[in-house]
N, C-alpha and C positions, 0 to 999 in steps of 0.2 A: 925124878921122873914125873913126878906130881906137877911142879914146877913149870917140866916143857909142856903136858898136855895143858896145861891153864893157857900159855901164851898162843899155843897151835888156836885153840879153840878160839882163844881174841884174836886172833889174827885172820883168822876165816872168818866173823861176827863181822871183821873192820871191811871185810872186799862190799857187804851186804848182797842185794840181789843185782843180778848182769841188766847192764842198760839194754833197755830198749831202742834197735834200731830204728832209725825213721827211713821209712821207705822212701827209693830215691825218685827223684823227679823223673817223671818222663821225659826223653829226648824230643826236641822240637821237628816232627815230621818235617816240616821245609828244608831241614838240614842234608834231609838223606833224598834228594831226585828222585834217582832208581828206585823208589822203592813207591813212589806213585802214579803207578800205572793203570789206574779202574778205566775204564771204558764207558765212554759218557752215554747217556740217554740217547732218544733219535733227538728228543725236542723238548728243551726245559728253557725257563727263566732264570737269569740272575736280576737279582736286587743291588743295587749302587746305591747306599746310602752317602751321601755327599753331604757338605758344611752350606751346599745351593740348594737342597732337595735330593727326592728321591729320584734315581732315574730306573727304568726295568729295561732288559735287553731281551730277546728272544732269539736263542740261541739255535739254529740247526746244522745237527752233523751231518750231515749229506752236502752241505755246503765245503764242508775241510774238516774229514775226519779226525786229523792228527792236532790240528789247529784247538777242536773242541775237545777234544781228549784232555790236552793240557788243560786248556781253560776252565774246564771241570776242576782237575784235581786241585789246580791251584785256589779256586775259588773255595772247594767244602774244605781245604784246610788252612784257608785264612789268611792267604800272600795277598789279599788284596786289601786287609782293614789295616789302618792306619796309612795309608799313601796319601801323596802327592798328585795333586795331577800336574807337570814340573812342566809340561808345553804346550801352551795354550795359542795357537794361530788362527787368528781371526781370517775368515772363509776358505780353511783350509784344513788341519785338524786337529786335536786332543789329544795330548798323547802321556800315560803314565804304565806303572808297572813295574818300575826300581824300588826294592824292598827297603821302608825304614832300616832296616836292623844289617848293615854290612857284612856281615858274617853269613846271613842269609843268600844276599847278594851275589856274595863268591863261589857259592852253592851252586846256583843256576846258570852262571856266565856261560858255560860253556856246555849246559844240558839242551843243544838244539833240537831242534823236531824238523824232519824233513818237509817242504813245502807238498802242500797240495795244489791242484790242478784251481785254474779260477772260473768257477761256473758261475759265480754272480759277483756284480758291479759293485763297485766302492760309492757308490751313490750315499747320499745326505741322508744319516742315521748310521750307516752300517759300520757294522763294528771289525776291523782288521786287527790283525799281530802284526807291530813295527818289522822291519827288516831290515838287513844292510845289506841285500848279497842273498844268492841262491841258499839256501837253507839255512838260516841264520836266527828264525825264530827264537826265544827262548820264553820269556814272561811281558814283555811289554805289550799294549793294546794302543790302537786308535782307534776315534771316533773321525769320521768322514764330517766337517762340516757342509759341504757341496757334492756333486757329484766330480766324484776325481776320476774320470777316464786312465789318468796318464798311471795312477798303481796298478789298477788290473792288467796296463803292460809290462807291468815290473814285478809281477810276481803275489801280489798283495792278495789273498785268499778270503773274502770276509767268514768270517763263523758265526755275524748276526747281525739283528739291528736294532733300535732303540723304537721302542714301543711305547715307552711313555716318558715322558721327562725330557722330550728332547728341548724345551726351553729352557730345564735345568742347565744342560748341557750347554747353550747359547749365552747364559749367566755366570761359565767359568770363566777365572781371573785372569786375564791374559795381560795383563798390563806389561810384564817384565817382558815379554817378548820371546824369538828366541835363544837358543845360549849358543855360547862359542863355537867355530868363530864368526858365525854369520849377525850374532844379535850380543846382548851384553844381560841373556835370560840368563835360568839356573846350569850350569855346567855337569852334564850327563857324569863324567869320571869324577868329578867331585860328589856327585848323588851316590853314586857306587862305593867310595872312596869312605864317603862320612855320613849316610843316609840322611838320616831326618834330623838330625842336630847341624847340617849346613843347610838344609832349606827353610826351616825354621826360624834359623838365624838370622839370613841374609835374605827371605823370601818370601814374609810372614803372613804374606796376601795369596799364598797358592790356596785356592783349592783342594778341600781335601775328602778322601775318602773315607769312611767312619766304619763303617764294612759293608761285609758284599756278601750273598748268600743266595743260594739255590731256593728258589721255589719250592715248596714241597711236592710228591708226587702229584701227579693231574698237570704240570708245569710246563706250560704253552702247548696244553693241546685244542686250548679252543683255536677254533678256526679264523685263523690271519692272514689273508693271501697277502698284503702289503710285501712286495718284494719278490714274489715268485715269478719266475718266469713262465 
């Protein structure tokens, strides 16, 4: 009897105290779309911290509400630090917003956002969501280098325009051109496919974005008519 109580008792001393869990990581908001749906200001700034400078954008939703909606949410939660800007066309325009990180990527492929109406021009500075086709948005942006008459007949909505930095913007790398199959630039399905580990690799002179962030409140309410109709 003596005997077993001796071993019970070492045997319980040998588990000692229960480990401590480690609390688990949070899940990466970019993962879950649906679940970022806040509703953007009337009128704020983003910041574009670039590897050329800083560029600011001033943003208004009254221009494309669903357009700004997104570009909110994507921006406070951070789809836009660490990118590419993977298309650079000299007098024509900029264009990025394929996520490093591929998993991210497969996320959003098919989280569209239905077009808005085009109340203002794709003119030199403003900022549009790429498109391929009536409602097709999802995450990509361009920058207007000229004024492009021929998107605001195709659809192209802008949601802002570039208020400071626009000779950052004139200083991105275009050298590679565009990609497949019209140029022999970075290939869009390969950027999807393998993020930033194939442009990196094969395209070491892009442009890049460092991050990108909301103004704090007070954020483009000074007065700017530059673009109003």
């Amino acid at each position: 009897m003596v005997a077993t109580c001796a071993l019970a008792i070492l045997a319980a001393c040998g588990h000692g105290e229960p480990e401590r869990s480690t609390p688990a990581e949070a899940p990466n908001p970019l993962l879950f779309p649906r679940r970022l749906t806040d509703t953007a200001p009337e009128r704020f700034r983003v910041h574009l911290e670039t590897s050329e400078g800083e560029v600011v954008v001033d943003i208004h939703r009254a221009w494309s509400p669903n357009g700004v909606d997104r570009v909110y949410n994507l921006v406070t939660h951070g789809f836009y630090d660490d990118l590419r800007i993977y298309r650079v066309l000299d007098g024509f325009v900029a264009q990025f917003g394929i996520h490093g990180d591929p998993l991210v990527t497969a996320q959003w492929r098919n989280s569209i956002i239905v077009d808005d109406p085009v109340v203002e021009s794709n003119t030199r500075g403003r900022v549009s969501f790429a498109k391929a086709g009536p409602s097709s948005r999802t995450t990509e942006l361009i920058i207007n280098y000229r004024d492009n008459p021929a998107l605001d007949e195709q659809g192209f909505s802008p949601i802002g325009e570039v208020v400071e930095g626009m000779d950052v913007v004139d200083r991105f790398h275009g050298g590679y051109g565009d990609g497949p199959p019209r140029g022999t630039g970075p290939y869009s399905a390969r950027i999807r496919a393998l993020g930033n580990d194939y442009l990196d690799a094969e395209f070491p002179e892009l442009t890049r974005i460092v991050r990108a962030w909301v103004e704090e409140s007070g954020a483009g309410s000074q007065e700017d008519d530059r673009g109003q109709g």
